[in-house]
Residue, then its C-alpha position, 0 to 999 in steps of 0.5 A: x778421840x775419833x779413830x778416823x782423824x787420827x795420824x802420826x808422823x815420824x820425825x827424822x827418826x834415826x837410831x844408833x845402836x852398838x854393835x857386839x864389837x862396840x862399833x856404832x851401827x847407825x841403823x836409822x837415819x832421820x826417817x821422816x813419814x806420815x801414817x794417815x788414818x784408815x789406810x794402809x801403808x807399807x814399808x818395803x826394803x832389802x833386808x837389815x834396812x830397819x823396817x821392824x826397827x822402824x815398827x817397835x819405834x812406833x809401837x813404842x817398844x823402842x827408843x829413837x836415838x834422835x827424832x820423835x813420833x807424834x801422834x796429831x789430828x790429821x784435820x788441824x796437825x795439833x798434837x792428839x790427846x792421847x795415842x791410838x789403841x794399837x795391836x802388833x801381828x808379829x812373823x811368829x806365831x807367838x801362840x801360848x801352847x796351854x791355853x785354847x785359841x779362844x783363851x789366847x785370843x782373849x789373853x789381853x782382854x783377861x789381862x784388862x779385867x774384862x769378865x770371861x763371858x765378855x771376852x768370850x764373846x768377843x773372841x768368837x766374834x774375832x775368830x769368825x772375822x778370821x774364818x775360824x768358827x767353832x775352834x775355840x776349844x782346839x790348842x795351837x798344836x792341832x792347828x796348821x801354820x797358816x791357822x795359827x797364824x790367823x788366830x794370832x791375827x784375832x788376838x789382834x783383831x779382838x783389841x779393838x786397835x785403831x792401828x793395826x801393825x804388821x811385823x811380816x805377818x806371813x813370812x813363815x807360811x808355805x806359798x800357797x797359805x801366804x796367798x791365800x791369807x794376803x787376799x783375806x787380810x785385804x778384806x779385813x782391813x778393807x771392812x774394818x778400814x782400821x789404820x794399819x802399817x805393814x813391814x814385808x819383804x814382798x812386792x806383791x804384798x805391798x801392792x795387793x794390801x797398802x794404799x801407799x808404799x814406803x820403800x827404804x834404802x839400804x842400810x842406814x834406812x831412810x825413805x828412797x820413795x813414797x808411792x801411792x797404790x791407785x789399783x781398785x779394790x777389793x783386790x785379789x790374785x786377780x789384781x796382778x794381770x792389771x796393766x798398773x799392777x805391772x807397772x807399780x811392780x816395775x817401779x817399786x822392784x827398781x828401786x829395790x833392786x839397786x838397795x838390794x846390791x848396795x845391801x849385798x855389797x855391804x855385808x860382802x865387805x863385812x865378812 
């Protein structure tokens, strides 16, 4: 299965979950979008729309209450033989305190039998992508948020996946490392052009990585808008004093913003 041809789409996903009080919470409502491969889609929304819902639903970690993924040729829309390889870069650093950054990027390899000079291997070669040479002997406790984080990007990376999720991947780093390591996410997945989807809060974000944003309503989530990034690559700080960056965030803020009250509201009247 060619990585190149491979696309999914999601198919009026909904999900319904029951809250502590036994109330229904209808978290989804019938999500219908397509992943298209070697790109980057965002999903962008206000807080409690189900962005991460919608992400566990397509790694296959949860559950639709109705609706489906389906992974197809994305040439002739036939079902595909088998799903994509896919790794998750979570907020979290999700690092194992005991065990070296080589030893926890190379943990999945470990765990698929390959020998330790093979996954020692490619772990130095996912590190270097990540400008972390020559750490594989440190612990996560030696290193900063910003590099942990990178190593956990590596441990991704080192699979091989054909489509790379994105949980807010720097949503626990100061400013300035957020900055930095957004430009240097861009030109990973611009080298490597692996399929990946990104959840974030950030404008910015969106724009400077995807090549399509999905922007979600309040909840229940559902797609309010889908919109096509036709800013030049590589893109970098540099990107945001382009007149198009202007505008793009204009439009997407927007949106956003009336989602954001309707949210606001929302959780006024449930306090």
């Amino acid at each position: 299965m060619e990585a190149d041809v491979v696309a999914f789409d999601c198919d009026d996903v909904s999900l319904t979950y029951s809250a502590k009080s036994g109330a229904p919470v209808e978290a989804l409502q019938r999500v219908s979008l397509r992943i298209n491969p070697r790109r980057v889609t965002a999903i962008i929304g206000p807080s409690g729309c189900g962005k991460s819902t919608l992400l566990l639903i397509i790694r296959g970690l949860l559950a639709p209450s109705a609706g489906r993924v389906r992974f197809v040729d994305a040439q002739s829309g036939a079902m595909a033989s088998a799903k994509p390889r896919m790794a998750t870069v979570w907020q979290g650093f999700n690092l194992f305190p005991w065990r070296t950054v080589g030893e926890n990027v190379s943990f999945g390899l470990e765990v698929g039998g390959m020998t330790h000079s093979e996954r020692a291997g490619r772990a130095r070669r996912s590190l270097a992508q990540v400008d972390l040479s020559g750490f594989e002997s440190k612990y996560p406790r030696q290193l900063s948020g910003g590099m942990r984080q990178r190593v956990g990007l590596a441990r991704a990376l080192v699979m091989e996946p054909e489509v790379l999720l994105l949980d807010e991947p720097f949503g626990a780093l100061d400013a300035q490392t957020r900055l930095v390591l957004q430009e240097q996410l861009a030109r990973l997945v611009e080298k490597s052009g692996t399929t990946a989807v990104l959840v974030t809060h950030s404008i910015e974000e969106a724009i400077l990585l995807a090549d399509t944003i999905l922007v979600m309503t309040a909840r229940p989530g559902r797609i309010a808008a889908e919109i096509r990034v036709d800013l030049p690559r590589p893109r970098t700080m540099a990107t945001t004093h382009l007149n198009g960056y202007s505008s793009l965030f204009g439009q997407i803020y927007g949106l956003l913003r009336d989602e954001v009250v309707k949210a606001m509201a929302t959780e006024m009247e449930r306090a």
